[in-house]
MARTIBA-178588 format. One line per field, with one value per residue (C-alpha): x, y, z; residue in one letter. Coordinates in pm, whole numbers, plus 50000, padded with zeros to 5 digits. Layout:
% residues N
xx <- c(X;...) $
yy <- c(Y;...) $
zz <- c(Z;...) $
balo <- c(a;...) $
END
This chain:
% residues 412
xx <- c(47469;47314;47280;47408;47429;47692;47609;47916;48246;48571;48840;49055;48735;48624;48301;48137;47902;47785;47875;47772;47769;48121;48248;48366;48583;48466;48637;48441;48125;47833;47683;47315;47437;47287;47546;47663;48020;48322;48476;48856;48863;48764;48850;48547;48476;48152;48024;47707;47491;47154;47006;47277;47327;47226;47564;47731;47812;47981;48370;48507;48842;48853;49133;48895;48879;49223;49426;49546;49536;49182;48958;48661;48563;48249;48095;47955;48155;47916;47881;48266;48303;48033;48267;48587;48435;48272;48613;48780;48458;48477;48846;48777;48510;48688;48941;48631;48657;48315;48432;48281;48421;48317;48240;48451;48696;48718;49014;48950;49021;49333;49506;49774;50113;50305;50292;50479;50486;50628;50805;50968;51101;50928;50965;50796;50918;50901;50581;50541;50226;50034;49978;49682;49530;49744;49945;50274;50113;50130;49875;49940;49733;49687;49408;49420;49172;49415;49713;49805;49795;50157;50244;50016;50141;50503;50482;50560;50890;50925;50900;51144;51425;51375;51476;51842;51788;51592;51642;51413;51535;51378;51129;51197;51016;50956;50876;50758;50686;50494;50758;50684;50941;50878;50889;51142;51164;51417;51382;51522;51649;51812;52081;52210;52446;52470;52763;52920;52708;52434;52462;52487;52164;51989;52127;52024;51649;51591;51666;51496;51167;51173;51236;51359;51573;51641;51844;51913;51910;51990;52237;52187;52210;52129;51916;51837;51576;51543;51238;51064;50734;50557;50476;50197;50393;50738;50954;51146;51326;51261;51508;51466;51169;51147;50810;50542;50174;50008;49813;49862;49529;49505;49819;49633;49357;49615;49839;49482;49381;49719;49772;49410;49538;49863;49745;49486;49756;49879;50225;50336;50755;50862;50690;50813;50759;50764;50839;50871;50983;51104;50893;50548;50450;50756;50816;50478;50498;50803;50624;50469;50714;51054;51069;51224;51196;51276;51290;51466;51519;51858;51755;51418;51620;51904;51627;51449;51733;51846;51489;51532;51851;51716;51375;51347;51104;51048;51134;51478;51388;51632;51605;51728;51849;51622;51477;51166;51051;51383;51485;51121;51198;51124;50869;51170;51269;50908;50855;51028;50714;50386;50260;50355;50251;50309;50255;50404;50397;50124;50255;50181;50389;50318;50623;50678;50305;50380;50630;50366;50069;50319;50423;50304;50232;49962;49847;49915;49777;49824;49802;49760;49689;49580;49251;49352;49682;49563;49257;49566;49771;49468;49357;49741;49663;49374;49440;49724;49461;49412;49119;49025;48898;48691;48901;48863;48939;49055;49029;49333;49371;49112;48876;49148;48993;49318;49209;49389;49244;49399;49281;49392;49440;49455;49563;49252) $
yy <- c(52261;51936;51732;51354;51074;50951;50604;50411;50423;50325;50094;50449;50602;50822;50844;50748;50888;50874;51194;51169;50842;50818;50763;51011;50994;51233;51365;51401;51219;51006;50673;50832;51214;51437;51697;51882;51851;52048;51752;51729;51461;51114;51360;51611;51787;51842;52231;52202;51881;51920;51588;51467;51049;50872;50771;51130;51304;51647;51540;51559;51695;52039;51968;51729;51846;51970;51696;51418;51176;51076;51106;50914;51122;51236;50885;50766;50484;50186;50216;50264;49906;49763;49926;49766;49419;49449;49578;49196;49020;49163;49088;48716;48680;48852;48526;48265;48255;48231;48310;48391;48725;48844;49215;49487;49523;49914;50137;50430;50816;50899;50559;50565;50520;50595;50874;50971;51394;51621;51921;52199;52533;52851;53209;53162;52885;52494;52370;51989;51801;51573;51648;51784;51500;51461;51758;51850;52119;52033;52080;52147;51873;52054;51837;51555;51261;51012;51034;50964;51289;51216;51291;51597;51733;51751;51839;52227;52076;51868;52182;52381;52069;52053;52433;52388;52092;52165;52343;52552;52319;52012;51847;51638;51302;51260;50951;50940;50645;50652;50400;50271;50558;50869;50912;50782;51036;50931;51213;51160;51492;51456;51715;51783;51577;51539;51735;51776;52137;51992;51710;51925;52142;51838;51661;51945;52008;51630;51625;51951;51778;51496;51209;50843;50842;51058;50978;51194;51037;50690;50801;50821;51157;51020;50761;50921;50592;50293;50348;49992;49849;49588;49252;49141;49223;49150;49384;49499;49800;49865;50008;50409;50441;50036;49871;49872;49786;50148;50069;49868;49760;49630;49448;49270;49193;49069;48823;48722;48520;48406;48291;48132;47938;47867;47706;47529;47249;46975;47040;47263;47240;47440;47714;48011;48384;48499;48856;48875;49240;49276;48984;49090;48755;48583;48694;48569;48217;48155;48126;47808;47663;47728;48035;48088;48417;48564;48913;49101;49379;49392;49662;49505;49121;49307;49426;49070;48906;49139;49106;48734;48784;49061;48818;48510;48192;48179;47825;47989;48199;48193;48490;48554;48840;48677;48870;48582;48799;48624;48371;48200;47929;47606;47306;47107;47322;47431;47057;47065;47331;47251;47587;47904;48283;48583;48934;49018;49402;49531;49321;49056;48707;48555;48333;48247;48154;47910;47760;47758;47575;47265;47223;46988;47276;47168;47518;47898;48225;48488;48877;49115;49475;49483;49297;49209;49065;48897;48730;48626;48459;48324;48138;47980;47803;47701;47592;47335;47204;47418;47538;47884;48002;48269;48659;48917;49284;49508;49900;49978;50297;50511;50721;50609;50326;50092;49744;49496;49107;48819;48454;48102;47833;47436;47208;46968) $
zz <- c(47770;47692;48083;48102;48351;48564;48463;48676;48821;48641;48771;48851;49096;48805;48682;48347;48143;47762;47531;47196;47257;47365;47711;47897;48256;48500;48792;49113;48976;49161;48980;48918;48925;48630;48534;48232;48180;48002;47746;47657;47463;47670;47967;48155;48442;48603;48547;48713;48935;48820;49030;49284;49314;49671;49662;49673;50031;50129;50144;50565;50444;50310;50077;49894;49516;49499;49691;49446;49789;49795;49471;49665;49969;49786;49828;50132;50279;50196;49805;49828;50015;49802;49483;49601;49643;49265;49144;49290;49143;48819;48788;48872;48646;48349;48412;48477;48834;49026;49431;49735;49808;50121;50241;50255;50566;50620;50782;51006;50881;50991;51050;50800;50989;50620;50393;50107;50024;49804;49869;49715;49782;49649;49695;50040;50181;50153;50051;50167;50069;49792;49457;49250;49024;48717;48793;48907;49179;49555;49761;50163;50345;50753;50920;50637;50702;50594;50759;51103;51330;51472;51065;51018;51378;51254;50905;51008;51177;50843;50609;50868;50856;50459;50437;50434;50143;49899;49563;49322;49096;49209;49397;49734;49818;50200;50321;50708;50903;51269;51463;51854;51898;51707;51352;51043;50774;50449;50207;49850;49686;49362;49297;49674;49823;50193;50290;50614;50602;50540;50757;51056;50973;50931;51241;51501;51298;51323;51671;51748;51547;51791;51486;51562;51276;50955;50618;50319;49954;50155;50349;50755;50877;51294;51421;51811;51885;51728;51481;51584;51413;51563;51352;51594;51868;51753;51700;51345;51273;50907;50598;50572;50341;50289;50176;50532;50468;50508;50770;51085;51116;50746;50798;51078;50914;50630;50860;51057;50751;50692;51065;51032;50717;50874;51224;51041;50934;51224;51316;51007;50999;50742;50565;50307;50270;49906;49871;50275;50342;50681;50807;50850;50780;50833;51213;51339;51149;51313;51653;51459;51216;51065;50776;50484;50333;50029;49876;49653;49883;50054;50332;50420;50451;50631;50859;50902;50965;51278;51432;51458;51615;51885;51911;52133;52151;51754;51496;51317;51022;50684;50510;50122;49866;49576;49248;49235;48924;48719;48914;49090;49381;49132;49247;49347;49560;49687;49783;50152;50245;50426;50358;50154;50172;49864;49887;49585;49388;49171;48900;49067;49053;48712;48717;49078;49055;48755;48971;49277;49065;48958;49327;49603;49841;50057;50122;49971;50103;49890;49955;49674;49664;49259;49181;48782;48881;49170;48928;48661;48929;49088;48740;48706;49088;48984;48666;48836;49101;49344;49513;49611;49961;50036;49963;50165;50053;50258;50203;50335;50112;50228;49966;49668;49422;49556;49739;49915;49959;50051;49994;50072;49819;49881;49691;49569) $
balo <- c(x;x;x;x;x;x;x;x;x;x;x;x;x;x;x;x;x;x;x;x;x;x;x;x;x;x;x;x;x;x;x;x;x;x;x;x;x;x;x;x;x;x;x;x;x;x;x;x;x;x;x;x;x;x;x;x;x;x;x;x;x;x;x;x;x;x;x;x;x;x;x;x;x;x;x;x;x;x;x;x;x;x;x;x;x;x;x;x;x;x;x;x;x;x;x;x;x;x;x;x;x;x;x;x;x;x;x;x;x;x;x;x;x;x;x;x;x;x;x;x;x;x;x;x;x;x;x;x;x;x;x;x;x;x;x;x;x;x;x;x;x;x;x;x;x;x;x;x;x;x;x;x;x;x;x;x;x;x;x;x;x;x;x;x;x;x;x;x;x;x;x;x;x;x;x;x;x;x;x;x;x;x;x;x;x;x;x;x;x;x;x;x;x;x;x;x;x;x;x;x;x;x;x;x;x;x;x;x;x;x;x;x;x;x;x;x;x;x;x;x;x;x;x;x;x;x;x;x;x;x;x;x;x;x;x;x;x;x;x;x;x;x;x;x;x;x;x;x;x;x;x;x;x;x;x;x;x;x;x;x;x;x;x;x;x;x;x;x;x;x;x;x;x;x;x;x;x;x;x;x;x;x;x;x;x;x;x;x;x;x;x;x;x;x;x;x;x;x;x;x;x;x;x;x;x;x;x;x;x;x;x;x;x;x;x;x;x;x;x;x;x;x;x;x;x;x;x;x;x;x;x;x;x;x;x;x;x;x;x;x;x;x;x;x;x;x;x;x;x;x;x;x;x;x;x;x;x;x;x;x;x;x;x;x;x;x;x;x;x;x;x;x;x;x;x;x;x;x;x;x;x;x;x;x;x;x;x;x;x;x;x;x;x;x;x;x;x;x;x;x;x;x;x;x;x;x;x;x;x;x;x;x) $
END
């Protein structure tokens, strides 16, 4: 079998190389590895590593290879922060954009306070876990390096409460959330109902598992402590399963550049939140200047709006059930604010960002966690006379090829 060259990394973490003198996406591969490779179609998997890259390391996490949760942990950490950073130049350059983008900001193993498993019963038991890479197969995760060891600690309790739940038929979702008082779990189960049965079984395992709250396909089955997150200190009880940043230290980094942006204006009054959540943004501006905050989201505005009522000492805070995808807050009525953040989806905010570059807003920080969407949005700002600051990724999705950045735009 003829030997090729991992030549670089694709935008997805996989690895290139030259067959025939077609390109091929490898799974597990180095930039600078020589391997020979089994081809299905633009697809190929490494058979043997003749010469292995500088850049390739033994994996910490003994799941590596079958685990669809991390498909970088055979890199060492630098090239991967050096990789992230190209991934937001590229994008900007593909749409003309020439910025300083500064290093990497890296997470910790272990210091994701949300994860999202699968589960499913089998002949055995309930399997709870991650899937395999393009496959339906889920693979147990004991000791993972990603997840927060309050999550891995309970996940026997988890598969034990699921028991009663789950059907051969289908597969469960389990979201679980580290709160200030135990963890949130909201599993979605299509298929079972929460009957009063049911609700019982779950009601005594939950409590038994120690949890701060649990629901079942939305529904509560108890909440035993409030499940609080802290926004910088203030506190916010969340929606079951709602939208968090993944991890708490990213999200600080995050809101740091936005505070930095915010307190740099004299005597801000009014300011707005564009796709706010539950106010990690929102919460700490209000110790500044007055909020509104909009999101299409009922749970996580339900959720924002109680915190300002339990919280004291903050500017008042106006939060909104908006869809800013169809119905974008409009340059007249963007003009009353000194200063506006967005953190929208993957998709981006194409037209709330049209509406954004014909306003008067002095100052917009914006928050992305996709690199090509960002650089598209980015272009519209700049394209109706804005300026762009430096933008500073964040790896807050550890050994995956996902970034998040955030930059701050001014108007010239």
């Amino acid at each position: 079998m003829d030997k090729v060259t991992i030549t670089e990394l694709a935008h997805k973490g996989d690895g290139v190389a030259l067959v025939d003198g077609q390109p091929v996406f490898v799974d597990g591969a180095a930039p600078g590895d020589v391997v020979s490779l089994n081809t299905d179609g633009a697809r190929a998997k490494i058979v043997a590593v003749h010469e292995a890259s500088s850049h390739r390391v033994t994996p910490p996490c003994n799941h590596a290879g079958h685990c669809g949760g991390c498909t970088l942990q055979h890199l060492n950490d630098r090239f991967v922060a050096d990789w992230k950073r190209d991934q937001i130049v590229t994008a900007l350059a593909h749409r003309g954009i020439d910025a300083d983008v500064a290093s990497t900001v890296c997470m910790p193993p272990r210091s994701r306070r949300r994860a999202v498993f699968a589960a499913r019963r089998n002949s055995s038991g309930v399997v709870l876990g991650f899937h395999e890479k393009s496959s339906g197969h889920i693979v147990e995760v004991p000791g993972c390096w990603v997840i927060d060891p309050a999550i891995t600690a309970a996940i026997p309790q988890l598969e034990t409460l699921l028991a009663d739940g789950l059907t051969r038929r289908g597969e469960a979702r389990v979201s679980v959330t580290t709160t200030q008082n135990g963890l949130d779990v909201a599993v979605e189960m299509p298929g079972k109902p929460l009957d009063g049965k049911l609700l019982s079984r779950l009601s005594a395992a939950g409590q038994s598992a120690g949890l701060a709250r649990l629901t079942w396909n939305g529904e509560p089955v108890a909440q035993w402590l409030d499940p609080v997150i802290l926004f910088d200190g203030l506190a916010c009880t969340p929606p079951a399963g709602g939208f968090l940043q993944a991890v708490e230290a990213a999200e600080a980094v995050l809101r740091g550049k936005v505070m930095e942006a915010l307190k740099g204006l004299k005597r801000p009054k009014r300011t707005v939140d564009l796709f706010s959540g539950c106010g990690a943004f929102a919460l700490p501006m209000a110790r500044l200047a007055k909020v509104d905050a909009f999101d299409s989201d009922g749970g996580a505005v339900a959720s924002l709006d109680q915190a300002v009522r339990n919280l004291q000492g903050l500017k008042p805070v106006v939060s909104s059930r908006r869809d800013l995808f169809r119905r974008p807050l409009l340059p007249q009525d963007l003009k009353v604010y000194d200063f506006a953040v967005i953190d929208p989806p993957r998709a981006g905010a194409a037209a709330q960002v049209e509406q954004l570059a014909a306003s008067s807003v002095p100052v917009i920080a914006s928050v992305s966690c996709n690199p090509g969407t960002f650089a598209r949005d980015a272009r519209t700002l700049i394209d109706g006379g804005y300026e762009m600051g430096e933008v500073t990724p964040v790896d807050q999705f550890r050994w995956s090829p996902h970034v998040e950045l955030v930059a701050v735009f001014k108007r010239a």
